[in-house]
SERO-4910 file (N, C-alpha, C, O; in steps of 0.05 Angstrom, whole numbers):
BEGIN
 pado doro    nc1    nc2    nc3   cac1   cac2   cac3    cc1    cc2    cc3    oc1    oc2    oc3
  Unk    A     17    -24      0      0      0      0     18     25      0     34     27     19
  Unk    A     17     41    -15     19     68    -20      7     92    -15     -7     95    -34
  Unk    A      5    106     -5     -7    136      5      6    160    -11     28    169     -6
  Unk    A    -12    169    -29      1    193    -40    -13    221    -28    -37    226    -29
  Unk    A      9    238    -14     -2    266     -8     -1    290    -22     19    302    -29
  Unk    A    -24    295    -25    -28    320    -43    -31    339    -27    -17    359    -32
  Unk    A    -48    337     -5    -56    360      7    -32    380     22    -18    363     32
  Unk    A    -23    399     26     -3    406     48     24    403     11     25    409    -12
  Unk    A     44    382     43     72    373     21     64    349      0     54    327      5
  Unk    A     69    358    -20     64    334    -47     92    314    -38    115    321    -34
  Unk    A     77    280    -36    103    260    -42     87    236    -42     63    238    -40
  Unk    A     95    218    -44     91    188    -45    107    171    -27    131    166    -31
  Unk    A     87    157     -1     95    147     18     99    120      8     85    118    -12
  Unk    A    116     92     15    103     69     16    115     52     33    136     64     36
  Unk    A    118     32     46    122     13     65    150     27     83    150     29    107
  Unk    A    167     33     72    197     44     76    191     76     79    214     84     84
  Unk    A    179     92     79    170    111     85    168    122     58    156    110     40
  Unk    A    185    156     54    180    165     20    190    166      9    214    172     13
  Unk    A    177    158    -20    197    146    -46    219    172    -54    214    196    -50
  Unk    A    237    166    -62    255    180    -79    261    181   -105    238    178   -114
  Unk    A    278    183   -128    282    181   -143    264    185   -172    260    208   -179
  Unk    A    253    164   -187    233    173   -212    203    180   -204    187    193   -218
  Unk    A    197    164   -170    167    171   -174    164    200   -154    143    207   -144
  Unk    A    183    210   -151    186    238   -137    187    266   -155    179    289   -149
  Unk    A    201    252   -181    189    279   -206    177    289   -218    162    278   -233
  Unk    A    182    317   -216    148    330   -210    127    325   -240    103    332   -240
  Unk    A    138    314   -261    122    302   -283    101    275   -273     78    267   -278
  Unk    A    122    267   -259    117    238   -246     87    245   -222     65    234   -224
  Unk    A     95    265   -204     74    281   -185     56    283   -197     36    273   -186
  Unk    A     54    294   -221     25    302   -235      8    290   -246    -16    295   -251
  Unk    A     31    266   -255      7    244   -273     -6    237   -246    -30    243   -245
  Unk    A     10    221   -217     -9    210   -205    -22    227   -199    -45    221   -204
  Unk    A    -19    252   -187    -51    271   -183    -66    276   -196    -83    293   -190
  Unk    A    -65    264   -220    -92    280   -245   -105    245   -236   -128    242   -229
  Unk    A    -90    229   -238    -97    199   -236   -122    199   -212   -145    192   -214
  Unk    A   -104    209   -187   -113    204   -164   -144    222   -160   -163    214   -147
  Unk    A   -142    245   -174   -162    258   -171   -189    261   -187   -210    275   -184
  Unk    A   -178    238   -212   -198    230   -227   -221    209   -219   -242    205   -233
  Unk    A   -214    195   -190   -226    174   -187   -242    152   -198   -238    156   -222
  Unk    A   -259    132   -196   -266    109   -209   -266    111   -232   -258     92   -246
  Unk    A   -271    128   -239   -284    134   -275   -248    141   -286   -242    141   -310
  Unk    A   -232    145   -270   -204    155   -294   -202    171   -303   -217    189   -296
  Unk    A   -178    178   -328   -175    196   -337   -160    189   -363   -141    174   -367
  Unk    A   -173    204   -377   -166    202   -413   -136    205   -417   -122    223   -407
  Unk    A   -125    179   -437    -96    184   -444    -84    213   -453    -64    228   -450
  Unk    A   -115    211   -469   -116    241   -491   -113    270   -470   -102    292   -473
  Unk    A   -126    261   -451   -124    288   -431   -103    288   -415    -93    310   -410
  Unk    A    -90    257   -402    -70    268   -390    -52    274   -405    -38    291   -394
  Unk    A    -42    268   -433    -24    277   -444    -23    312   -447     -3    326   -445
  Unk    A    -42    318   -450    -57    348   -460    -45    365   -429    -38    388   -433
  Unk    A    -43    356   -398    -34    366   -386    -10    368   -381      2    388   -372
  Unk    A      0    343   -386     31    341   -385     52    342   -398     75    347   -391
  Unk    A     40    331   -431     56    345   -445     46    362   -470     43    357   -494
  Unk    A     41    387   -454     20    404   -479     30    416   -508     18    424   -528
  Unk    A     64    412   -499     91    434   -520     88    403   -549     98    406   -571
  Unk    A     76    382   -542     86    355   -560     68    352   -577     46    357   -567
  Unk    A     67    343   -610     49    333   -614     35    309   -599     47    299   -579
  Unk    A      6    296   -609     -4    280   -596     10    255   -592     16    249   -569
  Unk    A     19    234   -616     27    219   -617     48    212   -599     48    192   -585
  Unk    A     69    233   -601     93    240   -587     87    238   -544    100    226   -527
  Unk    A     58    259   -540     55    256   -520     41    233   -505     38    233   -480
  Unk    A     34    216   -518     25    189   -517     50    163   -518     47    140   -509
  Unk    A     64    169   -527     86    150   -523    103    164   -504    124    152   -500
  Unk    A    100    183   -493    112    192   -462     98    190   -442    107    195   -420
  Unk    A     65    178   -450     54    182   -426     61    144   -419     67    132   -398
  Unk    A     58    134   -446     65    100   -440     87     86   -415     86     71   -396
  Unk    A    109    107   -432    133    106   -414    126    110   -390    128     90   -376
  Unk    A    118    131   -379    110    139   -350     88    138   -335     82    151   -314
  Unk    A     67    111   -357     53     98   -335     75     65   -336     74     48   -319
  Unk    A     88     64   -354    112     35   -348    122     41   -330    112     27   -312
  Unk    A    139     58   -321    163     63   -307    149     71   -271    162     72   -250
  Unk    A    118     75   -272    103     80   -253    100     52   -241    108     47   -218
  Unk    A     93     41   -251     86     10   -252    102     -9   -241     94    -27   -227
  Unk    A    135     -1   -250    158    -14   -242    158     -7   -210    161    -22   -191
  Unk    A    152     32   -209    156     29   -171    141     29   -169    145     39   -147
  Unk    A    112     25   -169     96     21   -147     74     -4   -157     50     -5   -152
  Unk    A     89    -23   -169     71    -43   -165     57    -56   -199     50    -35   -212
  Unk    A     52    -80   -216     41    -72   -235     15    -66   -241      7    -57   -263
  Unk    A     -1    -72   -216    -29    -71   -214    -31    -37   -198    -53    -30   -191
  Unk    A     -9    -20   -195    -16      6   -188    -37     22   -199    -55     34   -187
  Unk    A    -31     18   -235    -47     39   -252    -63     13   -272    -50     -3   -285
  Unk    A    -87     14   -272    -93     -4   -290   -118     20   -316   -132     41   -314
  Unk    A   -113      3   -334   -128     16   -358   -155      1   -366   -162    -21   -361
  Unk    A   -167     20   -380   -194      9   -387   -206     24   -419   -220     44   -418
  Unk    A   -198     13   -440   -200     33   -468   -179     53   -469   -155     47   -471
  Unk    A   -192     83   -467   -179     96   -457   -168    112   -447   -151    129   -452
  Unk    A   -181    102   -426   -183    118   -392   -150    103   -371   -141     80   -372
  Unk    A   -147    108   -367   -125     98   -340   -139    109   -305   -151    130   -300
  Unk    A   -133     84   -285   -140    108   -266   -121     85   -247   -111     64   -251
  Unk    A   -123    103   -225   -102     81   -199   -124     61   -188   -148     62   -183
  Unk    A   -106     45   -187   -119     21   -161   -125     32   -131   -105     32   -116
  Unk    A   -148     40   -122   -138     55    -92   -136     28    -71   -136     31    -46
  Unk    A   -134      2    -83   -118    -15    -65    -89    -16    -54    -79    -21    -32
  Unk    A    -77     -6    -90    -49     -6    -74    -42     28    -69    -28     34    -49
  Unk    A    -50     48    -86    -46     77    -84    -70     84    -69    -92     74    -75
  Unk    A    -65    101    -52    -92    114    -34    -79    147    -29    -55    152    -29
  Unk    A    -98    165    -25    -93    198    -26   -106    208     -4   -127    201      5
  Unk    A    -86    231      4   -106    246     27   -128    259     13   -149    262     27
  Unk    A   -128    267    -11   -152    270    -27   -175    256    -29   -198    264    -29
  Unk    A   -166    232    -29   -187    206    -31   -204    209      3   -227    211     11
  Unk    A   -183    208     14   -189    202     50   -207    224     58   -222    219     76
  Unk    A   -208    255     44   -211    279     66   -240    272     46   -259    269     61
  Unk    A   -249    270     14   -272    280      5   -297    249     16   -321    249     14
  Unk    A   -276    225     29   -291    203     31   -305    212     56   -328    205     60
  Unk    A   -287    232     81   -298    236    100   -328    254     95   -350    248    105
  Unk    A   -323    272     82   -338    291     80   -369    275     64   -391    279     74
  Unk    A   -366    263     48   -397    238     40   -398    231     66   -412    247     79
  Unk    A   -388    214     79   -392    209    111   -407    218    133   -416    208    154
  Unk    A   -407    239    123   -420    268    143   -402    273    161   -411    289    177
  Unk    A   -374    265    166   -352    270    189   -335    283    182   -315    276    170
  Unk    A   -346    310    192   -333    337    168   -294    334    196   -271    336    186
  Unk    A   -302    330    231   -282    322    237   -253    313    231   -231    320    240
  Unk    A   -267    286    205   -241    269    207   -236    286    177   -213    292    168
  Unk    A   -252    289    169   -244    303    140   -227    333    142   -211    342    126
  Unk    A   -236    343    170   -222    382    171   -189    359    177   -167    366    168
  Unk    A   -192    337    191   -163    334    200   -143    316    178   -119    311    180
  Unk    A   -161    307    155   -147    295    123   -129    324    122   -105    322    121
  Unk    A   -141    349    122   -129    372    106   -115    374    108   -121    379    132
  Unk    A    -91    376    108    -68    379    121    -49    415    110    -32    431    117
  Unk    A    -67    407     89    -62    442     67    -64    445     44    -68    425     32
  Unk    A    -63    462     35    -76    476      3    -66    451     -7    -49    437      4
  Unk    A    -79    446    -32    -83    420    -54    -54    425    -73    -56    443    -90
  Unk    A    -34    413    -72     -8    411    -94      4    445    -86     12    463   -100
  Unk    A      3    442    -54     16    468    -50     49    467    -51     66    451    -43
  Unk    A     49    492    -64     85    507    -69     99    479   -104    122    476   -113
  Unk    A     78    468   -110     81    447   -129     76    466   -151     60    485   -150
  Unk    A     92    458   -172     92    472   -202     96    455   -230    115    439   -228
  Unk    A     88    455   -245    102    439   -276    113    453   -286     95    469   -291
  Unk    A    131    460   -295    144    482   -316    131    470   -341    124    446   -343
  Unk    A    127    491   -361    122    480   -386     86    472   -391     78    464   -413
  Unk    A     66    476   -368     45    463   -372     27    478   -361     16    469   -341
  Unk    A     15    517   -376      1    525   -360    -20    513   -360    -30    522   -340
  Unk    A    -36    496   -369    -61    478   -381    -60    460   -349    -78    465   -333
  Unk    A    -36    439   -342    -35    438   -312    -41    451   -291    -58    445   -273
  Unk    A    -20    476   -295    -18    498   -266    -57    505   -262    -66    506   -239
  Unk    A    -76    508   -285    -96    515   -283   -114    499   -274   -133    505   -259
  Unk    A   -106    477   -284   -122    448   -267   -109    449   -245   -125    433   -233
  Unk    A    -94    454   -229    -90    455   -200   -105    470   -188   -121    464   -170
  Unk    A   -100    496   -200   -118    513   -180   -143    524   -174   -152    540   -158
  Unk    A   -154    501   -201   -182    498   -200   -192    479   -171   -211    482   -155
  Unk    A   -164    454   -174   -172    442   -159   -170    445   -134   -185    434   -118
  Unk    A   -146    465   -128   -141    478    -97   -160    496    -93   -154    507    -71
  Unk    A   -189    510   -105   -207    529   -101   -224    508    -91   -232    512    -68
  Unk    A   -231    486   -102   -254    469   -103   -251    458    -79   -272    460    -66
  Unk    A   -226    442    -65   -227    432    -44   -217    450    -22   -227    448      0
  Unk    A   -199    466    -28   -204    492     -2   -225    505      5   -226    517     27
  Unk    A   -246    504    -14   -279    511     -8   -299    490     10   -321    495     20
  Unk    A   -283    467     10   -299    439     19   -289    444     53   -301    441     75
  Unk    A   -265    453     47   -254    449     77   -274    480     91   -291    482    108
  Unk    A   -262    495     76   -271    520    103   -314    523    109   -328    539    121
  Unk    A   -323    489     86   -344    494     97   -355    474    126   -374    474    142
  Unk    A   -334    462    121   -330    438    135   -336    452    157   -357    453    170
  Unk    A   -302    469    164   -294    481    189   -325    499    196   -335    496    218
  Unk    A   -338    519    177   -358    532    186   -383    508    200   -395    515    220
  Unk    A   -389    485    190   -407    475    207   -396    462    224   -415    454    238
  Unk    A   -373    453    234   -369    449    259   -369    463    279   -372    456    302
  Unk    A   -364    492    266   -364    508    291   -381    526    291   -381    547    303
  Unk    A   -405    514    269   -442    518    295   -452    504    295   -475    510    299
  Unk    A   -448    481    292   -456    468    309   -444    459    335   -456    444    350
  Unk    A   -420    469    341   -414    469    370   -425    495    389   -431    498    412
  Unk    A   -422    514    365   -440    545    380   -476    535    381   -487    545    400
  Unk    A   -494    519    364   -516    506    380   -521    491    405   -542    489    418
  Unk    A   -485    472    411   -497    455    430   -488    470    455   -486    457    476
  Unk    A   -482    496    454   -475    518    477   -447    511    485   -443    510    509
  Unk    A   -429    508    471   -401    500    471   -386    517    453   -372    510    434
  Unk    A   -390    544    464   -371    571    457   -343    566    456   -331    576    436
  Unk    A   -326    550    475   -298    549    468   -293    521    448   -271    523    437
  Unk    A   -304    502    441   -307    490    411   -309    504    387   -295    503    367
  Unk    A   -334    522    393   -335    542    360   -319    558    358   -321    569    337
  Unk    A   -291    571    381   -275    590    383   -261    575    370   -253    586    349
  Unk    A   -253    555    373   -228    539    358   -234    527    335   -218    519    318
  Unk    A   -258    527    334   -263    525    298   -255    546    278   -242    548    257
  Unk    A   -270    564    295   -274    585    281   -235    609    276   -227    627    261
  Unk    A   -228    597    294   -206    604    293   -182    586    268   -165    597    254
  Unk    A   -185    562    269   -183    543    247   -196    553    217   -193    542    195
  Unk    A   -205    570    221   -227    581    198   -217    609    186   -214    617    163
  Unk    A   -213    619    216   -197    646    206   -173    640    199   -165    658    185
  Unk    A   -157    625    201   -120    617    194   -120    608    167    -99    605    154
  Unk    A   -146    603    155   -148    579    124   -160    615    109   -154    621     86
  Unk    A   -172    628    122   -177    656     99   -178    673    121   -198    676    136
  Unk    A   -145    689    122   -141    706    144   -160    735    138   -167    753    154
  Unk    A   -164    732    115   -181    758    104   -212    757    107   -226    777    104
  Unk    A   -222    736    113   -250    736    124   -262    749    142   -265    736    163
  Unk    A   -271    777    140   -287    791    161   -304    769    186   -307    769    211
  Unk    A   -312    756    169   -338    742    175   -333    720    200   -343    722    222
  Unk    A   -316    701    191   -289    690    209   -284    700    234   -283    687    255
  Unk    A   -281    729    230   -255    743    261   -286    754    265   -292    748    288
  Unk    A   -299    762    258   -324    771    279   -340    741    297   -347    740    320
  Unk    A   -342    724    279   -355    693    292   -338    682    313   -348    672    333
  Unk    A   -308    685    309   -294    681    329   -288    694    348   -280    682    368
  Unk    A   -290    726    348   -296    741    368   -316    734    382   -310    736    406
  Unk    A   -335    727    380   -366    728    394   -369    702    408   -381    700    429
  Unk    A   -353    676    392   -344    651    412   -329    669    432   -345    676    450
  Unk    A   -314    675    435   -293    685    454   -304    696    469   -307    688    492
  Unk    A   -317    725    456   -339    725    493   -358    711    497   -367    716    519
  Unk    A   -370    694    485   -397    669    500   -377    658    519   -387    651    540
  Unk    A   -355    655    517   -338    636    533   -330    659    554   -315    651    571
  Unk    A   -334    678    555   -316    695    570   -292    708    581   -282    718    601
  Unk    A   -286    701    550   -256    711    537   -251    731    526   -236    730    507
  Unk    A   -263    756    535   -256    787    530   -228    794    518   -222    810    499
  Unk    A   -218    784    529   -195    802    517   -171    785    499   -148    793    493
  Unk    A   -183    759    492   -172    749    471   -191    753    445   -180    753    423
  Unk    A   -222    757    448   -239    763    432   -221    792    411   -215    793    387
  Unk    A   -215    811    434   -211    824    428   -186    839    409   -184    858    395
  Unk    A   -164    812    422   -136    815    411   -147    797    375   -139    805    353
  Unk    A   -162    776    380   -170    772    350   -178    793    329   -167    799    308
  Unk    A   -194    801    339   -203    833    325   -181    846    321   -178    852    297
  Unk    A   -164    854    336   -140    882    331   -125    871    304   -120    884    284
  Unk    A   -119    839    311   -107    829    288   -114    824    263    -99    817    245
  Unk    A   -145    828    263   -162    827    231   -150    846    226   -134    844    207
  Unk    A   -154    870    241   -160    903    238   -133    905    227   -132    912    203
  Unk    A   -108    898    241    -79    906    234    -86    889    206    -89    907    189
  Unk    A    -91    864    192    -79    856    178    -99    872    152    -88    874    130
  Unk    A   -120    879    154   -143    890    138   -119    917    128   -111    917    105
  Unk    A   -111    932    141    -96    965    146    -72    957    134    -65    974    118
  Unk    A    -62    946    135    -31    929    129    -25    923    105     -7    933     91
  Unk    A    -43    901    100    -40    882     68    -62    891     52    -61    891     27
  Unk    A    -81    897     64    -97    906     35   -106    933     35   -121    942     18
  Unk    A    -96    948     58    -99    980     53   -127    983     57   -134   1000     41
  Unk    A   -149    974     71   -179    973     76   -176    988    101   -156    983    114
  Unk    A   -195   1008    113   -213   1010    121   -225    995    146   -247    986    139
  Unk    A   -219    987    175   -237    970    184   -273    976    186   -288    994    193
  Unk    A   -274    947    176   -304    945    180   -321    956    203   -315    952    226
  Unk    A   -344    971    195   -349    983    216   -365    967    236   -375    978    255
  Unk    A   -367    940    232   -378    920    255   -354    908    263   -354    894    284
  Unk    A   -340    911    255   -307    910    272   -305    919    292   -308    909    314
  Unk    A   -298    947    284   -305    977    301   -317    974    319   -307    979    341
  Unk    A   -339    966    316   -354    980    342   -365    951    356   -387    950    367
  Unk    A   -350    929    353   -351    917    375   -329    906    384   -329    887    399
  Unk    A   -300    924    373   -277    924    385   -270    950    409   -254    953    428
  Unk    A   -293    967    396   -306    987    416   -319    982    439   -317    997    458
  Unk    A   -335    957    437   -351    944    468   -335    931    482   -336    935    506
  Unk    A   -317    915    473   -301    904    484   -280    922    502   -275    917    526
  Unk    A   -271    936    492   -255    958    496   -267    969    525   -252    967    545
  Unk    A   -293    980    529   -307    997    544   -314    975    564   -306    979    587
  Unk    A   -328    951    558   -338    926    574   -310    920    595   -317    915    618
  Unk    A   -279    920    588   -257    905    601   -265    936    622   -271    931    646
  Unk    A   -264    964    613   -257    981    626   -279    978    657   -278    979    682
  Unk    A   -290    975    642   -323    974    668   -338    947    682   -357    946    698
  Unk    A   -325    928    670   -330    908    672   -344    890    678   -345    871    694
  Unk    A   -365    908    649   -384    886    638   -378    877    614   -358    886    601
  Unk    A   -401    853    601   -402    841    573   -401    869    553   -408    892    557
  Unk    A   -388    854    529   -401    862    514   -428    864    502   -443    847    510
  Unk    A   -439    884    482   -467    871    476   -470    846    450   -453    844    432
  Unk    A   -485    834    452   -485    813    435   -479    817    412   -485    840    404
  Unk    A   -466    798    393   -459    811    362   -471    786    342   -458    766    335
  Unk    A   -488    790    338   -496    768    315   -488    770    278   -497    784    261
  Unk    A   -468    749    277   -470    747    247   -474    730    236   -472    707    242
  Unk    A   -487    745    207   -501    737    187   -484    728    164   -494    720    144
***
């Protein structure tokens, strides 16, 4: 069995820990992630060639893709990649993906074990030279499942803010703000865990840090529901009461 990670660091684990050598280059990386992310149904010779080698004629990129589902085959097994017409896709008996693992959780309804598959952005700091037709299929695919996750993270953490478990939805929601530091929406939800829990003045230090990073990197304006319940907070530590309630929508 083999484990390939996409999510976070791209590599290919197997019994001895991670491979080195041909199934570590980054041509090699991409066939198995178009492979891996094509699931049951596969993926067209015609297309993977079209990603990987887009500069070749067809013919040409088809007798490179042969080679490098052969030479795939040799490390990881010959039943790794099997074909069908012509489609190719992996065996997830012997190759398995945190891709595979995090979207199986999420059918599951155990958005849990699925927020903890993520490990990080989809083929992150990973590149093909030579293949913008690739780079684009990546980051279609890093939009698509970075969207899966931060919805994940949003219903875990209300439904821990329904079952009256304010410092659960703080740490979601804070998990939430670290995956899109620029989410208004985020640092106010996690502010408002923070005081249900009665955590004033970390509520608060969350906020300053939207506010700095809002002023900072994108030259904005703080929101004026920022404002003015970095304002209650502010006045509430001085006199010491709550803030007033902040509901977002």
């Amino acid at each position: 069995m083999y484990t390939l990670h996409l999510l976070g660091s791209v590599a290919v684990e197997g019994p001895r820990g991670l491979l080195t050598g041909y199934p570590a280059q980054p041509r090699q990386l991409a066939l198995i992630a178009l492979l891996s992310t094509a699931g049951a149904s596969g993926c067209t010779r015609d297309k993977l060639g079209f990603y990987l080698w887009p500069e070749v004629a067809q013919h040409s990129a088809r007798h490179s893709l042969a080679d490098a589902i052969y030479r795939l085959r040799q490390a990881l097994g010959t039943e790794a990649v099997s074909g069908a017409g012509f489609a190719l896709r992996l065996n997830p008996d012997v190759v398995r993906s945190d891709v595979e693992s995090f979207l199986s959780a999420l059918e599951d309804g155990d958005d849990e074990r699925a927020v903890a598959a993520y490990r990080g952005p989809f083929l992150e700091g990973f590149h093909l030279g030579g293949s913008a037709e690739f780079e684009r299929w990546r980051e279609t695919e890093a939009h698509r499942l970075a969207a899966r996750f931060e919805l994940a993270l949003e219903t875990l953490a209300e439904r821990a803010g329904m079952a009256h478990n304010p410092r659960a939805a703080a740490r979601w929601w804070a998990r939430a703000s670290a995956h899109d530091r620029f989410n208004t929406r985020f640092a106010l939800s996690l502010a408002g865990s923070l005081c249900e829990a009665g955590d004033r003045g970390n509520a608060l230090l969350a906020l300053r840090k939207h506010a700095d990073l809002l002023r900072n990197e994108l030259r904005m304006e703080v929101p004026e529901d920022v404002a003015r319940l970095m304002s209650d907070l502010r006045v509430g530590g001085r006199r010491g009461r709550r803030p007033r309630s902040h509901t977002v929508t």
